[in-house]
SEKE-893837 format. One record per residue (C-alpha): x, y negated, z; residue in three letters. Coordinates in Angstrom, 1 decimal. Each point is the difference from the previous one (the first is absolute). Layout:
<zazas>
<<X Y Z> ALA>
...
</zazas>
This chain:
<zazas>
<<10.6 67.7 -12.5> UNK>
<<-3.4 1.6 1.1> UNK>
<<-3.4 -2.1 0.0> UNK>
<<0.2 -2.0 2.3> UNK>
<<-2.7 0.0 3.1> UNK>
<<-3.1 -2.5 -0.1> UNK>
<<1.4 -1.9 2.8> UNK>
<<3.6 -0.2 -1.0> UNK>
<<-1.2 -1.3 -3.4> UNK>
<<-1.9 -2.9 2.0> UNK>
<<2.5 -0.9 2.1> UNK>
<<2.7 0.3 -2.4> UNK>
<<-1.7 -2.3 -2.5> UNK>
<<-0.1 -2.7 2.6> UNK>
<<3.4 0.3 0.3> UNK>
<<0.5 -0.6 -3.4> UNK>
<<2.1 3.6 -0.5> UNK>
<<-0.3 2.4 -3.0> UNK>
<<-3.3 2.1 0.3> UNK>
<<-0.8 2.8 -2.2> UNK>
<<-3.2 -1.3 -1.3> UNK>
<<-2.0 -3.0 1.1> UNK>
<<-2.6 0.7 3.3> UNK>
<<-3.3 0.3 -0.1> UNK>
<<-1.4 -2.6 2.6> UNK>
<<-1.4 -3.4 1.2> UNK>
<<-0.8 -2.6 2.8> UNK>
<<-3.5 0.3 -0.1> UNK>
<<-2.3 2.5 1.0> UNK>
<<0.1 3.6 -2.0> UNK>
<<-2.4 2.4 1.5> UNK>
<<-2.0 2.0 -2.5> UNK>
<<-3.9 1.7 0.5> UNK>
<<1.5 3.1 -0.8> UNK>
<<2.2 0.2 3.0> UNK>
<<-2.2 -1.5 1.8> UNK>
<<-2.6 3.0 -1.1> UNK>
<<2.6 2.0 1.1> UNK>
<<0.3 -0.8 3.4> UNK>
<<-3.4 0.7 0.3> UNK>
<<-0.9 -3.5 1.0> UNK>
<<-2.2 -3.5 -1.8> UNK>
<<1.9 -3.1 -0.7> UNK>
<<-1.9 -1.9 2.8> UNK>
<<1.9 1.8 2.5> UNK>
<<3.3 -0.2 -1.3> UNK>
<<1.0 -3.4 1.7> UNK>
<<-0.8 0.9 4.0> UNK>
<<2.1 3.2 0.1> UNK>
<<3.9 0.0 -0.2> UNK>
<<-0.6 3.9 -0.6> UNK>
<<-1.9 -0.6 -3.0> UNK>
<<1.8 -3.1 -1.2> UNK>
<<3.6 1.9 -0.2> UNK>
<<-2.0 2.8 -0.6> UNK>
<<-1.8 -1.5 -3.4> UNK>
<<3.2 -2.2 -1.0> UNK>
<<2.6 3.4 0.1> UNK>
<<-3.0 2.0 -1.9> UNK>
<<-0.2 -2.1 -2.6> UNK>
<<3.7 -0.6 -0.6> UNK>
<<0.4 4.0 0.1> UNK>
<<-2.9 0.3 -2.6> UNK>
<<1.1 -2.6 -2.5> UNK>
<<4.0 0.5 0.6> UNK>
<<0.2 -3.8 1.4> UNK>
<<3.0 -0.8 1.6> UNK>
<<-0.9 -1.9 2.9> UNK>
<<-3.0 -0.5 2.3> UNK>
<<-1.5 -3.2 1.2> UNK>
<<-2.5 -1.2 2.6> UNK>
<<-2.8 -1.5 1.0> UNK>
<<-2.0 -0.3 -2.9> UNK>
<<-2.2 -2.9 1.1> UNK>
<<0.8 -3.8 0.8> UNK>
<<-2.0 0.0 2.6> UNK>
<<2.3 0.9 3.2> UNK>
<<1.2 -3.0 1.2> UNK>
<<-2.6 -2.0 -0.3> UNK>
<<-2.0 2.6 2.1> UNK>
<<2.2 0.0 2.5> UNK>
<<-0.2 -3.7 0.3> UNK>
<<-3.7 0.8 1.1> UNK>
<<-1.8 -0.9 -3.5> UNK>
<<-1.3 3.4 -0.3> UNK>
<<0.3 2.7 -2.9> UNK>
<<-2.7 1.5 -1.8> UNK>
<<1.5 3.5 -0.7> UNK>
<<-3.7 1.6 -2.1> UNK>
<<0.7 3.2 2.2> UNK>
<<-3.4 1.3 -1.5> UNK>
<<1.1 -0.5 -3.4> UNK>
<<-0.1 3.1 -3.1> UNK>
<<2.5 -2.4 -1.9> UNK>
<<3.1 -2.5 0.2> UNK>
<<-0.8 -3.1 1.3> UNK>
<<3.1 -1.8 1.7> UNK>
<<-0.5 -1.1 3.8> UNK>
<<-0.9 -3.9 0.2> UNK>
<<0.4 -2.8 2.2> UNK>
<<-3.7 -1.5 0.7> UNK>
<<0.8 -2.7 2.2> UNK>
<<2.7 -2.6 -0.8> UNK>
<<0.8 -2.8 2.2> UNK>
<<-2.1 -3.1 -1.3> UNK>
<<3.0 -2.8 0.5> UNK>
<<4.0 1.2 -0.1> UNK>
<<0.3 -1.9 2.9> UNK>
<<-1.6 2.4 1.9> UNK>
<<1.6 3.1 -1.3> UNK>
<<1.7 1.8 3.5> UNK>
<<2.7 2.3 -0.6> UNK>
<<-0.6 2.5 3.6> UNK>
<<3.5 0.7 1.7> UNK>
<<-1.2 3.6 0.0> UNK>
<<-1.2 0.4 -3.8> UNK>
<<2.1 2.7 -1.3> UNK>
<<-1.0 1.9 2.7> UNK>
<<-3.7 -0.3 -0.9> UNK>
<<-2.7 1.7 -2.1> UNK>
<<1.5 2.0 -3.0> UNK>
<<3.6 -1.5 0.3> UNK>
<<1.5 3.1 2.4> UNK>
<<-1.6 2.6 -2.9> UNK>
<<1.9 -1.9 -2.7> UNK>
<<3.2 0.4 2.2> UNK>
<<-0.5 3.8 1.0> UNK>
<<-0.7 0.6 -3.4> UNK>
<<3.4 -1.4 -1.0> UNK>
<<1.5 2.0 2.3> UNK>
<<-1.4 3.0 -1.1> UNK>
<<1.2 -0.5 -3.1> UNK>
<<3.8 -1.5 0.8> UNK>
<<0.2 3.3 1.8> UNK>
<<-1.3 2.2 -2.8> UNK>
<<3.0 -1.2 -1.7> UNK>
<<-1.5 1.0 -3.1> UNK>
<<-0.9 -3.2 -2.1> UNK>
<<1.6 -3.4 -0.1> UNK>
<<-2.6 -1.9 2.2> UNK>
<<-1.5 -3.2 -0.7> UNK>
<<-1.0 -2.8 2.2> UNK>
<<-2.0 -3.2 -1.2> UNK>
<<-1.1 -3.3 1.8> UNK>
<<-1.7 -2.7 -1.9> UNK>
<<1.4 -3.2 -0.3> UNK>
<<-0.9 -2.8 2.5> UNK>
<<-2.5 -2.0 -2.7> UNK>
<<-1.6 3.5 -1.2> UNK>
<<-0.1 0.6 3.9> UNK>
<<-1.9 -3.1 0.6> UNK>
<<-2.9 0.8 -2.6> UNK>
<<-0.4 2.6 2.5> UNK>
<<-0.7 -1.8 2.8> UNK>
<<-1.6 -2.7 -1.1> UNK>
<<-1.0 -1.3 -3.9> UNK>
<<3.0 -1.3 -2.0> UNK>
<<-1.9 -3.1 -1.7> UNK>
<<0.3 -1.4 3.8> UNK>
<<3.4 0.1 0.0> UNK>
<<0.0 -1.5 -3.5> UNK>
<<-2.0 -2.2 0.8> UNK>
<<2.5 -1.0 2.8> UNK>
<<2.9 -0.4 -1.6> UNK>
<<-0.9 -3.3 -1.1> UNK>
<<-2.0 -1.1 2.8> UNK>
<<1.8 1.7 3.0> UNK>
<<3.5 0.6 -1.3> UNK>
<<1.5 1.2 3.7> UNK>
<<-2.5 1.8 0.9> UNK>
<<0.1 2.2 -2.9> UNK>
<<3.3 -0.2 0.3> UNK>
<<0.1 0.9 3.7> UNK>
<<-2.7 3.5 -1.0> UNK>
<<2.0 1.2 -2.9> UNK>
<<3.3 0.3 2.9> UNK>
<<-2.4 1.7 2.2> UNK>
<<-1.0 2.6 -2.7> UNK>
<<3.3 0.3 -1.1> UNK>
<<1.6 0.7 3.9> UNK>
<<-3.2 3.0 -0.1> UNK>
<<1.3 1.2 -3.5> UNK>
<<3.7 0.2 1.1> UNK>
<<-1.1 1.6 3.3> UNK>
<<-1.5 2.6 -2.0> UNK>
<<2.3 0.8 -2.5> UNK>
<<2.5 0.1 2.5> UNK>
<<-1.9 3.0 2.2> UNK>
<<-0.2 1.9 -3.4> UNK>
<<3.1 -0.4 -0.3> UNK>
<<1.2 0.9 3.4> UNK>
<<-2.2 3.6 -0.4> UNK>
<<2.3 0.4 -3.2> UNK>
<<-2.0 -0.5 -3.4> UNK>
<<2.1 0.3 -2.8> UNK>
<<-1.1 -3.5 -1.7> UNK>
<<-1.9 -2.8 1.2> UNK>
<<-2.2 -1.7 -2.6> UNK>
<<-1.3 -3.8 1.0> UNK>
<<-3.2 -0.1 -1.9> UNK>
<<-0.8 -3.8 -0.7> UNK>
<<-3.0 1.3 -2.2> UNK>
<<-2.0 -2.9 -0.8> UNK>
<<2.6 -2.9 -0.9> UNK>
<<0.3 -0.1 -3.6> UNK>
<<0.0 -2.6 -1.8> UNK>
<<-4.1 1.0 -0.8> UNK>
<<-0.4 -1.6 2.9> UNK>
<<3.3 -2.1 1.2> UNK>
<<1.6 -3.0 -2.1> UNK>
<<3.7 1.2 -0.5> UNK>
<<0.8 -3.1 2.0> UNK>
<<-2.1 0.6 3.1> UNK>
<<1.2 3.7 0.2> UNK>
<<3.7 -1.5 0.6> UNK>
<<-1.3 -2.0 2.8> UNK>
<<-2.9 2.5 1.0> UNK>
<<1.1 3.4 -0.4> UNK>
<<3.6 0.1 -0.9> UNK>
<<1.7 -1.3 3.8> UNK>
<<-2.0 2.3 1.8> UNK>
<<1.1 2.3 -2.4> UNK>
<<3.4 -0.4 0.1> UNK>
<<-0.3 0.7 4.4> UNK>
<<-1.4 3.1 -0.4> UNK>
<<2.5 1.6 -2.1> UNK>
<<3.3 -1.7 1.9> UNK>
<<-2.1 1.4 3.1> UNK>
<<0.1 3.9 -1.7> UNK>
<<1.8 2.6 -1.1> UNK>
<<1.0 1.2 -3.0> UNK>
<<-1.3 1.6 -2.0> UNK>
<<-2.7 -2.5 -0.6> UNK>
<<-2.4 -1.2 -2.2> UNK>
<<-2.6 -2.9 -1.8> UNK>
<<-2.8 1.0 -1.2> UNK>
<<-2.5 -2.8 -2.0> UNK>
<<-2.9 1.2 -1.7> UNK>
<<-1.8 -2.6 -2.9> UNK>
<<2.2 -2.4 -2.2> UNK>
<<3.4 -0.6 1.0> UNK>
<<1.8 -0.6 -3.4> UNK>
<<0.5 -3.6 1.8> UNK>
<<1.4 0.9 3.1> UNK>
<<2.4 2.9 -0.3> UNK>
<<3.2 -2.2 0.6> UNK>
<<-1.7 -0.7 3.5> UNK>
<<-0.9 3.0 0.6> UNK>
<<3.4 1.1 -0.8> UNK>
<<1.3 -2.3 2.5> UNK>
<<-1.6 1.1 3.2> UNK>
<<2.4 2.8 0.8> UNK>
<<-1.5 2.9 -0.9> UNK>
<<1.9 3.3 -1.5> UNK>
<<-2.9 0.7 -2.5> UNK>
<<-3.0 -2.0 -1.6> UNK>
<<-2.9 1.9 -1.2> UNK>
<<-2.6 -1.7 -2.1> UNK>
<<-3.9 1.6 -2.0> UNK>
<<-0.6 -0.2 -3.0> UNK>
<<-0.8 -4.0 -0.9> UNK>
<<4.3 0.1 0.0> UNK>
<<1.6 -0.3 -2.5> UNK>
<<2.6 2.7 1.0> UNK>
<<2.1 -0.2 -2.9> UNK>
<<0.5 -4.1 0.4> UNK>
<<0.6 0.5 3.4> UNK>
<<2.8 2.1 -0.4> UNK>
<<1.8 -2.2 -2.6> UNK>
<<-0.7 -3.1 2.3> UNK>
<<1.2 1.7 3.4> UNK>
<<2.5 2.4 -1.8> UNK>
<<1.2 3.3 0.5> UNK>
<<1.2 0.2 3.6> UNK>
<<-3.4 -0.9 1.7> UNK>
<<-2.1 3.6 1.0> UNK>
<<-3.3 -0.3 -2.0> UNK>
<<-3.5 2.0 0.9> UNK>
<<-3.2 -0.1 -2.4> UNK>
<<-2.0 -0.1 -1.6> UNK>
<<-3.0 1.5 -1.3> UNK>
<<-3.3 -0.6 1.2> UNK>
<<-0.9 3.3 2.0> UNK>
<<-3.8 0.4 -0.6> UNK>
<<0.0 0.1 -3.7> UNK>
<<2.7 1.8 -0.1> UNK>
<<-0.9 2.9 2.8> UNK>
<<-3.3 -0.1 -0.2> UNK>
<<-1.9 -1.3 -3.4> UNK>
<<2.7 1.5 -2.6> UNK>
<<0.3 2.8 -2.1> UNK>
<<3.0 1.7 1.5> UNK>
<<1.7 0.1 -3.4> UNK>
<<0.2 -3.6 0.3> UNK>
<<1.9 -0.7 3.2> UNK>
<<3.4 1.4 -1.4> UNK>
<<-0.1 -3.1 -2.0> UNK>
<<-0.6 -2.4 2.9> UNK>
<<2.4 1.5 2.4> UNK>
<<2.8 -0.4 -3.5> UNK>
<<-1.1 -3.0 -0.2> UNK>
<<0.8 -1.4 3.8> UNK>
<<3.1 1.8 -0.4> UNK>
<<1.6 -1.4 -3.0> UNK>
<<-1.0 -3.6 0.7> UNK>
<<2.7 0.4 2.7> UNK>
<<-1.7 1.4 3.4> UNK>
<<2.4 2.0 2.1> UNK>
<<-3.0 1.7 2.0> UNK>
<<-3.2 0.7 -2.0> UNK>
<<-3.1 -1.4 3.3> UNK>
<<-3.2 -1.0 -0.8> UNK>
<<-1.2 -3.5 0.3> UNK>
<<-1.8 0.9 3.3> UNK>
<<-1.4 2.9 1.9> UNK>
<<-0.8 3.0 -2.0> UNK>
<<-3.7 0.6 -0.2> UNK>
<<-0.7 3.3 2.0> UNK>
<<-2.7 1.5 -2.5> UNK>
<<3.3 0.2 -2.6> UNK>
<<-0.7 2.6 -3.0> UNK>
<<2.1 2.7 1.1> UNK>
<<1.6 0.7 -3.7> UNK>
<<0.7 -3.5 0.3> UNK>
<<1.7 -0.4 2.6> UNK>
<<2.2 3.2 -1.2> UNK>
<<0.7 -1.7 -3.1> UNK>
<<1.5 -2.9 2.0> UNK>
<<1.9 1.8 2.3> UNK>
<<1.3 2.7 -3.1> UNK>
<<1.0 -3.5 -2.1> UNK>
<<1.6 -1.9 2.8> UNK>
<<2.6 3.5 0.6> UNK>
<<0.5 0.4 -3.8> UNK>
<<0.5 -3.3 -1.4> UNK>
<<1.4 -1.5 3.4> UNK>
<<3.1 1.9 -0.8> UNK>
<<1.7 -2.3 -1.6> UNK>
<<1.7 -3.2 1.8> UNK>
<<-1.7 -3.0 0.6> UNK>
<<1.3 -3.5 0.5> UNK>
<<0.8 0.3 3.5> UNK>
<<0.0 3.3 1.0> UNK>
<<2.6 2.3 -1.7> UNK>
<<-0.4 4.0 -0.7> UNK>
<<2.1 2.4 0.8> UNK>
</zazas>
């Protein structure tokens, strides 16, 4: 059997069949400076443009040999098109993500628009899906954040903390109406055809959360989105969550991914060998502080404590080292040959 094609090896591996070597990808964002260079273009103006998103996301994956392509590359979207604003830097030399500058001061105020995903920046995001669904190229990636990452968005999370001891139905009552937005979103991405839809629910480790109030805080809203979705699907948790992978395992998911403060290797003798596991490496010391001779090692590492995709932790920094990031991709092909605990070879 010939190598098989970028996108085949994504969707294959998602369907849990035989792949020839294990794919070079992730849920998070992956565009590079150097493609970016390429195109021609500054980082700032990236995020208005479907031209130059698809554009910058299918440069870098044909520079580096990545797999799959993903998009947007900020957090920013939704929350702009709720009418909070974005703050894109368009006259900056550098990377500087897009923020939000103006949060709703109470929850209870936050106003979903009937008409939001039909606002601002939310029609680029689509027609750069499309363009690259139709490419048909690269597996393509689609992401949402989770309704409680969502909410720090639109409004500042020690509020709703705050709440859930003083105002336990109201919280209750915004967390449904930010996970009805994050299943309406997922679902449109879904509907132009990405390949895999990651739920992002960045900020809810236990760093932050008691195991106890992410089952009653994060976990049933959770458990919605994904009997709302397709497969494939995935969890993604950033921070400590050693304490709450049997939860996370339970919200219905086909694949958990998890940074680098997991314990991969536990993980996968607690949850065992039939769960899909992504991780785990942290992507800024790896990509971009590192000697290059040192990320073989690190990308080993993820691998034989039992990950069946190597992703980094979050989004790859843009200003990677370019021999870096070769290194990563050349380990990933080589040593991903072999089987992995969920995912066999062929």
């Amino acid at each position: 059997m010939g190598e098989m094609k970028p996108k085949e090896r994504v969707q294959k591996f998602f369907k849990r069949e035989p792949l020839d070597t294990m794919p070079v990808f992730s849920g998070m964002g992956m565009v590079t400076v150097q493609a970016i260079e390429k195109l021609g273009i500054r980082f700032a103006q990236v995020h208005g443009s479907a031209e130059y998103l698809a554009g910058s996301a299918a440069k870098t994956a044909e520079l580096f040999g990545f797999d799959a392509v993903v998009v947007p590359y900020d957090m920013c979207t939704i929350a702009e098109a709720m009418g909070r604003g974005c703050s894109v830097y368009e006259e900056a030399e550098g990377v500087l993500y897009p923020t939000v500058p103006d949060k709703w001061p109470k929850y209870s105020e936050v106003d979903v628009p009937n008409d939001y995903m039909e606002q601002c920046r939310m029609p680029v995001v689509d027609e750069a899906i499309k363009k690259l669904v139709a490419d048909d190229e690269y597996a393509v990636g689609g992401w949402v954040l989770g309704p409680f990452t969502l909410a720090g968005q639109v409004t500042e999370l020690d509020l709703l903390l705050k709440g859930v001891a003083k105002d336990r139905k109201g919280v209750e009552a915004f967390q449904e109406k930010m996970t009805s937005v994050v299943i309406d979103v997922a679902k449109r991405y879904q509907d132009l055809g990405v390949d895999y839809m990651n739920i992002r629910e960045m900020g809810s480790g236990t760093d932050l959360l008691s195991p106890r109030m992410w089952k009653t805080l994060i976990q049933p809203y959770l458990k919605e989105i994904f009997a709302a979705l397709k497969s494939p699907k995935i969890l993604h948790i950033c921070g400590s969550t050693d304490l709450i992978v049997d939860m996370m395992n339970e919200c219905g998911a086909d694949a958990l991914s998890f940074d680098q403060k997991n314990n991969l290797a536990e993980t996968r003798k607690k949850i065992g060998n039939d769960v899909v596991l992504m991780g785990n490496f942290d992507p800024y010391a790896t990509l971009c502080q590192m000697d290059a001779s040192q990320v073989p090692d690190v990308v080993k590492g993820c691998i034989d404590a039992g990950v069946d995709a190597v992703w980094p932790g979050c989004d790859i920094w843009p200003e990677v080292k370019q021999e870096n990031l070769e290194a990563y991709v050349r380990t990933i092909k080589d040593y991903g040959r072999k089987p992995t605990p969920a995912v066999g070879r062929v």
